[in-house]
C-alpha positions in Angstrom: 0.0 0.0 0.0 1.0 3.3 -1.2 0.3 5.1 2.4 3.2 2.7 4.1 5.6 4.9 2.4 4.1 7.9 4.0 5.6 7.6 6.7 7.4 11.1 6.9 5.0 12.6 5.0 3.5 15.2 7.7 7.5 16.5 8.2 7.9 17.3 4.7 4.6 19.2 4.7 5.7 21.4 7.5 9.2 21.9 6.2 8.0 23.8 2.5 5.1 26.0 3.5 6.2 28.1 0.9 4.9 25.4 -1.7 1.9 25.2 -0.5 0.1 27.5 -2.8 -2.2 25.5 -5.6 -0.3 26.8 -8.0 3.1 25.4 -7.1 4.6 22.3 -9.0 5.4 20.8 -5.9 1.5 21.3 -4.7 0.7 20.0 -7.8 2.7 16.6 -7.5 1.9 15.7 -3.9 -1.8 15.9 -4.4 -2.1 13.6 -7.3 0.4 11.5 -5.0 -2.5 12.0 -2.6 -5.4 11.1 -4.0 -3.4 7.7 -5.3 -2.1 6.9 -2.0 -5.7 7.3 -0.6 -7.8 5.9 -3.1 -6.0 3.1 -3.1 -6.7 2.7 0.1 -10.3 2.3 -0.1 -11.1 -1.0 0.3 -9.2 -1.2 3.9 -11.6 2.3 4.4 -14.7 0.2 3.2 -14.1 -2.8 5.7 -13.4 -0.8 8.8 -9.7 -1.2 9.1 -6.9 1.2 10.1 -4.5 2.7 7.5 -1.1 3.8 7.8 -1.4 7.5 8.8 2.7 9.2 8.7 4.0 10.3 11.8 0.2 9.9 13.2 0.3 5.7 13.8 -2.8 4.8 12.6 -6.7 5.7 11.6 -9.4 4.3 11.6 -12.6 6.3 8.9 -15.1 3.7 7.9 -15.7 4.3 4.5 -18.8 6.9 4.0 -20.8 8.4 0.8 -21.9 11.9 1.7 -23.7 12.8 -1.6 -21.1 13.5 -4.7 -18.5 12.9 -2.4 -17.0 10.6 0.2 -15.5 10.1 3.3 -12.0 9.4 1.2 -11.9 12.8 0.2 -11.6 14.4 3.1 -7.8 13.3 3.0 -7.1 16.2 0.3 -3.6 18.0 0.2 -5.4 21.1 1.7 -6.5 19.1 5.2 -3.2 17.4 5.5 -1.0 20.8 5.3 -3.4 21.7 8.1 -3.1 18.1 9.7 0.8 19.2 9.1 0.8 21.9 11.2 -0.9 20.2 14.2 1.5 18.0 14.2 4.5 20.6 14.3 2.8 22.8 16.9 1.6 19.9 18.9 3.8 21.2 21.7 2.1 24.7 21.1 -1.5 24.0 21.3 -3.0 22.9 24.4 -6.6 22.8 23.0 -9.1 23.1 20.1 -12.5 23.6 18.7 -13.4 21.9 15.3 -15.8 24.0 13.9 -18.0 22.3 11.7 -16.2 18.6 12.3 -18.1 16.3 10.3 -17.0 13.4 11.1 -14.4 13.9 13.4 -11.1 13.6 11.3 -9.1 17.0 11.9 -11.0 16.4 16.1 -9.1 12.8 15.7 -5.9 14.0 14.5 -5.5 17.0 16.7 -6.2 14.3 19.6 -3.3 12.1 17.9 -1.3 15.2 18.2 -1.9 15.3 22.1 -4.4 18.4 21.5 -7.9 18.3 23.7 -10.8 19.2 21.3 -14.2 20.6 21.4 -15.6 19.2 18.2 -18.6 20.6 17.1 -21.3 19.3 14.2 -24.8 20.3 13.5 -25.7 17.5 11.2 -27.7 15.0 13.6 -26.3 12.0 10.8 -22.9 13.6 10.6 -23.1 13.6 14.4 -23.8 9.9 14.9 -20.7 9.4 12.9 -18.4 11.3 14.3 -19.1 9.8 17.6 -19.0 6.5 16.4 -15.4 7.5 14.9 -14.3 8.9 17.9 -15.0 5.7 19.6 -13.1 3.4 16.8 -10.0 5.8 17.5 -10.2 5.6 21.7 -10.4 9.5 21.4 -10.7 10.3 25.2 -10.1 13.9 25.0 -12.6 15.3 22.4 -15.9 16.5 23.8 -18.3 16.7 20.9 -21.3 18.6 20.7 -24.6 18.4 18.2 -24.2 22.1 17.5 -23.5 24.9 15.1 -21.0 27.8 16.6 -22.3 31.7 15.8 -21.9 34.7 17.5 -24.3 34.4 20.9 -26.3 30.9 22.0 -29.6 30.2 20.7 -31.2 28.4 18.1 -30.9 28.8 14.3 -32.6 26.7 11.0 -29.9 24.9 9.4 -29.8 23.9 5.5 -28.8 20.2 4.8 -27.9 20.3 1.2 -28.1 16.0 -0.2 -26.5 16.1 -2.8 -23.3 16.6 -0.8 -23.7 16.7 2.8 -20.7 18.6 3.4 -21.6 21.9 1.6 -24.8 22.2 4.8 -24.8 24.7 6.6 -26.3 27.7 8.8 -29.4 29.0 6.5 -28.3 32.2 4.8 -24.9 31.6 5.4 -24.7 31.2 1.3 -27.0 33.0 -1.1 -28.1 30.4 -3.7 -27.9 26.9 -2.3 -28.8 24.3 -5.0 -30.6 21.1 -5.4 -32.6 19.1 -3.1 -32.9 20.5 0.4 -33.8 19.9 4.2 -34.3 22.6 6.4 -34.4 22.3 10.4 -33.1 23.7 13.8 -30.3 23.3 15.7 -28.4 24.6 19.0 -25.9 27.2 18.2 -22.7 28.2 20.8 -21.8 31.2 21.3 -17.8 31.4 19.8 -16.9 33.8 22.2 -17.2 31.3 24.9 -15.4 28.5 23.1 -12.3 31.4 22.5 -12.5 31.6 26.4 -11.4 27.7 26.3 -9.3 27.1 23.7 -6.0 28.7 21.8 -6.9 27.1 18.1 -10.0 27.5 16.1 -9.9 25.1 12.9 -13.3 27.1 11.3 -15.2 25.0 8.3 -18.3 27.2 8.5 -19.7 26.9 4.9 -20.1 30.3 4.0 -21.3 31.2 8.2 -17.2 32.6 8.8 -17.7 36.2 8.3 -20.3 36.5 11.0 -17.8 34.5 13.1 -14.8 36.2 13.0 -16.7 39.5 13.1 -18.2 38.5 16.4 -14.8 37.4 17.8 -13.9 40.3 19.5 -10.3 41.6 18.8 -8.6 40.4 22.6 -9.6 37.1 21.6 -6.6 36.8 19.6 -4.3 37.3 22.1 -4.8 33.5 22.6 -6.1 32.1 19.9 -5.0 31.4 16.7 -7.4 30.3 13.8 -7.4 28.4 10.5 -10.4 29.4 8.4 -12.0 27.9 4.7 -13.2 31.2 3.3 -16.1 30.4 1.3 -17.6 32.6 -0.9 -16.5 36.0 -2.4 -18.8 38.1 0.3 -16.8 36.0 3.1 -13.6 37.0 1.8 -14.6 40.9 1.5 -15.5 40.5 5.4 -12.6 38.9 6.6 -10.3 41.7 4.6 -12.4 44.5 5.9 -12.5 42.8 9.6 -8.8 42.7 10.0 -7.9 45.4 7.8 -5.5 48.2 9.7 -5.7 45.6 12.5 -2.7 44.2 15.1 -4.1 41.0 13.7 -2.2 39.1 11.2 -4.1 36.8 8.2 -1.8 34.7 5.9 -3.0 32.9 2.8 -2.3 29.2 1.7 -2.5 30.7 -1.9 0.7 33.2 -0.9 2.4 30.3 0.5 1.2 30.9 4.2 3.0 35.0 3.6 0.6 38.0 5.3 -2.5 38.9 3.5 -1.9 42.4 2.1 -5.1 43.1 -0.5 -8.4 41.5 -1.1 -7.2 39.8 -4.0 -4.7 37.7 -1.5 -8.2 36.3 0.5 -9.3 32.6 -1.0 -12.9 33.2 -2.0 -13.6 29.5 -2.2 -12.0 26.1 -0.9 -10.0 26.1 -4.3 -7.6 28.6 -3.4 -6.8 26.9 0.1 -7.3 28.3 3.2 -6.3 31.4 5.9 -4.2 31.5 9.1 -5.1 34.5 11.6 -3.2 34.9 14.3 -1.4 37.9 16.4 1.7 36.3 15.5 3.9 38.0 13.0 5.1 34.7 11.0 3.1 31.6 10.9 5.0 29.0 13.2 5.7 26.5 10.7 
């Protein structure tokens, strides 16, 4: 198998952060490596086994279909340069909150890399799963909660999109969702109270991170650093405008992790990777 020879792989992630940029030939060549290694993989993923995870031991993700997509492609290059940098800050990070965890993986490997989680999902079936894999995994320091994360406690109607389950989210969080649709409520933390607990937001709020990060209030990252998936193109016109002139730093996978200098440097979709914020002047790779 193609994943016993990734053994180092999370080291040489976290040594060339300045590759990581789509556009780079290296980025290039270690995701088709990627989805070879992993999709090769599928039929231990399909019968419930552990794969050979790098530096990480061992995994265990029973396989999943989650509309167009499936549980295999949440091992992209984009989630293991983040799965990278756990791993070279696990003696940095005391504790996390996965926002919007799915099924657990990033709440599983931050808990491989000795980091207590709070791992939060909405999705009643995403849920079930992500306790279940939390379980297969002897997690024992990830406290998971059926719930979305906005900017004060309440309840809120969520959007369930089927034809691919991981595009749901909070209800207006994106303008035009398509296909067929379930609408229905769910609990909703406050993120100010999480930012109380924790010193590492990993944010997947489909579209819902704007209104986060403008609700975050600005002493909050003193502590806390935070990487976000900027959605859409009105998400990435809040985040420049929220931290604009600020003591508070975002870099850009697209820049190769360098500091965010105009609007054009914000990712307005997953494509173009993701964003670091932090009150740190470099990104500690």
């Amino acid at each position: 198998m193609l994943l016993d020879q990734f053994n180092t792989l999370l080291q040489v992630l976290a040594s060339t952060p300045q590759y990581h940029a789509r556009s780079t030939a290296l980025y290039g060549f270690l995701d088709g490596l990627v989805k070879q290694a992993f999709h090769e993989a599928k039929p231990a993923f399909e019968e419930g086994h552990a794969i050979p995870f790098a530096e990480l031991g061992s995994l265990i993700l029973p396989y999943n279909k989650m509309g167009a997509i499936d549980s295999i492609d949440l091992f992209g290059l984009d989630e293991l340069l983040m799965f990278a940098f756990y791993w070279k800050n696990r003696s940095r990070y005391k504790r996390a909150a996965d926002i919007g965890a799915n099924m657990g993986l990033h709440s599983i490997v931050l808990s491989k890399c000795g980091i207590a989680t709070e791992a939060y999902e909405p999705d009643p079936q995403h849920f079930v799963k992500l306790q279940r894999n939390l379980e297969l995994n002897q997690v024992r320091d990830c406290t998971p909660y059926q719930a979305a994360v906005s900017g004060q406690d309440g309840t809120m109607q969520f959007c369930r999109v089927l034809g691919n389950t991981t595009s749901s989210h909070l209800a207006g969080a994106k303008p035009n969702p398509y296909g067929d649709l379930e609408y229905f409520d769910v609990d909703v933390k406050d993120i100010n109270a999480i930012a109380a607990r924790v010193d590492l937001f990993k944010i997947d709020a489909e579209g819902h991170e704007g209104v986060l990060l403008n609700a975050l209030k600005d002493n909050a990252f003193a502590t806390v650093d935070a990487f976000v998936e900027v959605g859409t193109p009105e998400s990435a016109r809040v985040v420049f405008d929220r931290f604009k002139g600020s003591s508070i730093n975002v870099f850009a996978q697209k820049r190769g992790w360098a500091r965010v200098e105009s609007l054009d440097d914000i990712p307005v979709s997953y494509k173009e990777g993701g964003i670091f914020i932090s009150s740190k002047e470099h990104m500690p790779w």
